[in-house]
Structure formats: structure tokens, C-alpha cells
C-alpha positions, -999 to +999 in steps of 0.1 A: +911+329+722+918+297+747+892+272+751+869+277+783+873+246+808+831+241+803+838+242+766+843+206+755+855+212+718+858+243+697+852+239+660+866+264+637+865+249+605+842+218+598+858+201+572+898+193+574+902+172+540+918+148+565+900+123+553+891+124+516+912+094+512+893+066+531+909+074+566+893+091+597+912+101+633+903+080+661+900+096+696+935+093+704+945+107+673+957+077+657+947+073+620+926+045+607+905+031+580+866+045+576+861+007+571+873+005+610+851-014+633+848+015+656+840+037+631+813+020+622+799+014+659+804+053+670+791+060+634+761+038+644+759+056+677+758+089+661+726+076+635+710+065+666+716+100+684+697+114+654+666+093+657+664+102+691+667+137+684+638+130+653+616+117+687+625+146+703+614+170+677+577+156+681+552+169+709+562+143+738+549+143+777+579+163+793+586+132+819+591+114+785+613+146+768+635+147+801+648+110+796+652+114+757+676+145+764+698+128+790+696+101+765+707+120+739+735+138+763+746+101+769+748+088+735+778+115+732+795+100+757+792+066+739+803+074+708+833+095+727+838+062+745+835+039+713+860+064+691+893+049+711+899+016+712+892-002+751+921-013+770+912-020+801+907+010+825+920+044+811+913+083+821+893+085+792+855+099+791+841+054+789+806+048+798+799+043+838+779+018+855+759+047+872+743+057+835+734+016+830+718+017+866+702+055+853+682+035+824+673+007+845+659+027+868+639+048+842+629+015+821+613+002+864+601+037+865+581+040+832+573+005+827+552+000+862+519+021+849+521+004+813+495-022+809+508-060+812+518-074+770+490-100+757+513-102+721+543-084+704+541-046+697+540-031+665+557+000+658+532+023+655+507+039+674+516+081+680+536+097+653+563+100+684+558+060+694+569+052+658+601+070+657+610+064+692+603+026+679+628+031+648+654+047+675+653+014+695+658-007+659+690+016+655+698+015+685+700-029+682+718-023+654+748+002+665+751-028+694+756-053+671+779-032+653+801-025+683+804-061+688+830-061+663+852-036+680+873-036+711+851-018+729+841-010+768+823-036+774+799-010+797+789+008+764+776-025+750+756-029+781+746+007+779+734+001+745+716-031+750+698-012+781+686+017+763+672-005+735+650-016+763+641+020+774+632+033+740+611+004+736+596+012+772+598+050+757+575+039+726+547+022+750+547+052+772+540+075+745+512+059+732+499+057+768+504+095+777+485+101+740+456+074+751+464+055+719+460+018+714+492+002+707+492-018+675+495-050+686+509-084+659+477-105+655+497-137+642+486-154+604+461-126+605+462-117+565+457-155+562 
């Protein structure tokens, strides 16, 4: 049966032995090494997407769950971006300046009712703050991973962005739960 044009990808068989050897397909079906630096960025996207989805999982204010979701949308279209290499422009699905401008405007949105930070935040707090808090570590970590790939230079922006947000994300959710946010007390254990 053809593919529906709303269908983005059928999947009927999950494993193609394609790459038992060390290699991997890239988005426009060239070959490369696992060891790729765009593998490891989209595979660093696709970690992150899974924390987000662990925050998800958790009981969350829906203003908060509606962002996470588009988030989590989003971070497909990343990874889509970051599996073929940038040239320049292309037709190809690449992260647009209208999803940056999306998470400023959430990180202005959520940030203006948080109280003003007195000292570095802990992650902690809710059980949701702390693994929205471990999604925003991934997430600086799959940017500095897609440093080393030729990549859209909009998805590193996008990914530098949304490390803000989730850490915007994390402060909300202890607010919405009335929950202190564990703040660094500096030498304290001294």
C-alpha cells in the first residue's frame, strides 16, 4: 500500500543489518562511519528527545506540557536537519528562524512571573524540575557535539536556545509546584 502524503515514514521492518559493520545511512542516503560527527550530534539530539519525553512522562502544569511537546515535535526536525550534511540552502526539512524566535518567545513568556536569581540553581526541586534540568545538560551537550559537524548553523542556535528554555522550563516547574528551588550556597560543606 502507497505511503499517505501526511505519513512522514513507514517502517516495516526495524532492523536492516545495514549497519552491523560500523556504518549508518545519512539522510541523503550516503553511507558513513557511526564514528561520523553527525552521527554523533543527531544521536545526541535523539538522547536529548528522550529526556524530554522522561519530563514529559511526569505530572507537569499543561502551559508547561504544551511547550515540552512542540519541543519534542522540534527536536525531530533537528535531528532530520543534523542527519545530512549543511551546504548552504537546500529543500531539505533544516531548522527555521521562526522555531528560534518560537523559544525566545516562550523562554520571555515563562521567565517574566519567575522570581529574580540571588545565586546559581541546583537541579533539583520537583521530581519534573530535575529531569527537565538533566534535559537542558543533554541538551548542552548534543550542541557541543554538533559543533563538530557541518551543520545548519540555525540548529546550533536552536539548540543553544532551548538549553535556555528547559532551564526556564525547570524554574517554572518548581514554581507551578510552590517548591523552593535549591539554590548553590558557595563553600557551604566547609
Amino acid at each position: 500500500m502507497p505511503r499517505k502524503r501526511d505519513e512522514p515514514v513507514r517502517l516495516t521492518r526495524i532492523y536492516t543489518r545495514g549497519g552491523d559493520l560500523g556504518e549508518t545511512s545519512l539522510g541523503d542516503g550516503s553511507r558513513t562511519s557511526k564514528r561520523d560527527p553527525l552521527i554523533a550530534a543527531y544521536g545526541a539530539v535523539d538522547e536529548l528527545n528522550s529526556q524530554v519525553g522522561l519530563a514529559l512522562a511526569a505530572p507537569l502544569p499543561d502551559a508547561l506540557r504544551a511547550v515540552l511537546e512542540r519541543v519534542q515535535n522540534e527536536l525531530f526536525d533537528v535531528g532530520a536537519d543534523l542527519a545530512v550534511p549543511f551546504a548552504g540552502e537546500d529543500e531539505r526539512l533544516r531548522v527555521a528562524q521562526s522555531q528560534v524566535d518560537a523559544l525566545e518567545a516562550d523562554c520571555d513568556r515563562l521567565n517574566q512571573d519567575l522570581p529574580e536569581l540571588k545565586s546559581f540553581v541546583l537541579p533539583g526541586g520537583e521530581e519534573v524540575a530535575a529531569r527537565i534540568h538533566v534535559a537542558r545538560a543533554v541538551c548542552r551537550r548534543a550542541e557541543r557535539v554538533a559543533l563538530d559537524a557541518p551543520v545548519n548553523p540555525l540548529a546550533l542556535v536552536y539548540l543553544n536556545r532551548l538549553s535556555d528554555l528547559l532551564f526556564i522550563l525547570a524554574r517554572a516547574a518548581n514554581a507551578a509546584a510552590g517548591r523552593d528551588e535549591p539554590l548553590w550556597k558557595p563553600g557551604a560543606s566547609r
